[in-house]
C-alpha positions in Angstrom: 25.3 2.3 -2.9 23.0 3.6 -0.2 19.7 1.3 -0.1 17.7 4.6 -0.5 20.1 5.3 -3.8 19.2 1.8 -5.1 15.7 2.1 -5.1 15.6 5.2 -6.9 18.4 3.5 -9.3 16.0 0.7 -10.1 13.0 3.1 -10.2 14.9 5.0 -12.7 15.8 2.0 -14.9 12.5 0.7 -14.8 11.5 3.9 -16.6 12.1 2.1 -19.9 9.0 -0.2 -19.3 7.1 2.9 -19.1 5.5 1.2 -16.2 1.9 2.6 -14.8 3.1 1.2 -10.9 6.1 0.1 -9.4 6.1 -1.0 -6.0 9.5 -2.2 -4.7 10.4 -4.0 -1.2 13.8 -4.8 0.5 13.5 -7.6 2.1 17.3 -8.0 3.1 16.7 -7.8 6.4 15.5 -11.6 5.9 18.4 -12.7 4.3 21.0 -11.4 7.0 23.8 -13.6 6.8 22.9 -15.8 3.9 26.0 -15.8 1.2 24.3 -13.0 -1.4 24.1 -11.1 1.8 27.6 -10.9 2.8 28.3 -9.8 -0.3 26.5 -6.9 -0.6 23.7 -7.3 -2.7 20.0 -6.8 -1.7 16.8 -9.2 -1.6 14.0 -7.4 -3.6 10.6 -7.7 -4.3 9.0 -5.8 -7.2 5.5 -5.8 -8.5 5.8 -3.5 -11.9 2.5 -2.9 -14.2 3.8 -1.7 -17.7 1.9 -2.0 -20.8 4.8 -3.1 -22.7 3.9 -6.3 -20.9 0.6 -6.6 -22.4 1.0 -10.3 -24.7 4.3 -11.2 -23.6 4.8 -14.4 -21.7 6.1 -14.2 -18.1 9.8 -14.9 -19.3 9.7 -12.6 -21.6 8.4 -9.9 -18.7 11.4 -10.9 -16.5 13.9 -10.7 -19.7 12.7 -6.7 -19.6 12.7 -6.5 -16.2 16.1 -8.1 -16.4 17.6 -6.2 -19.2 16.4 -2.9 -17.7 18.1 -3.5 -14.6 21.2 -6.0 -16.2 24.0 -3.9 -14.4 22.7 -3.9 -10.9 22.1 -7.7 -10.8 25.5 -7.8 -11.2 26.7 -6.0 -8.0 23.8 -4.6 -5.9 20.8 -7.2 -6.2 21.7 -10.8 -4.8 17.9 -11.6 -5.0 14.9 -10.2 -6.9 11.4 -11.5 -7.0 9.4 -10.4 -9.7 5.7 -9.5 -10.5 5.3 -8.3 -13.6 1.6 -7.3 -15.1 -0.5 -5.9 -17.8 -2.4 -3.3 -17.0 -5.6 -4.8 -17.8 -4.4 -7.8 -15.4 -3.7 -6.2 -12.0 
């Protein structure tokens, strides 16, 4: 999958947060030539606001996050840093 056609793949999956901002960076171009690399998959970084998120503990936040995106950590992500936020926090 194109990098472009990720991003929109994880944007679209991330739709199930019913998130309020989702900034996403590839940060591959870091990694080049570290294992997860030669593979294929992507380093990420993701900040996502959702009020779904609003009580939950930070492991609960990356569960959704994880869950939402469960397929593509399997074969296109190597790497993703998370942010996740309330609204009323960021």
């Amino acid at each position: 999958m194109s990098t472009a056609g990720l991003i929109a793949s994880i944007e679209a999956r991330l739709a199930v947060l019913a998130p309020e901002r989702v900034e996403l960076f590839d940060e591959s171009g870091q990694h080049v030539g570290h294992d997860g690399a030669k593979g294929g998959g992507g380093h990420y970084q993701l900040v996502v606001v959702s009020p779904r998120f609003t009580g939950a503990s930070p492991l609960a936040r990356h569960r959704m996050v994880y869950d939402a995106l469960s397929d593509l950590m399997r074969r296109d992500i190597h790497a993703l840093s998370i942010r996740a936020y309330a609204p009323e926090e960021f």
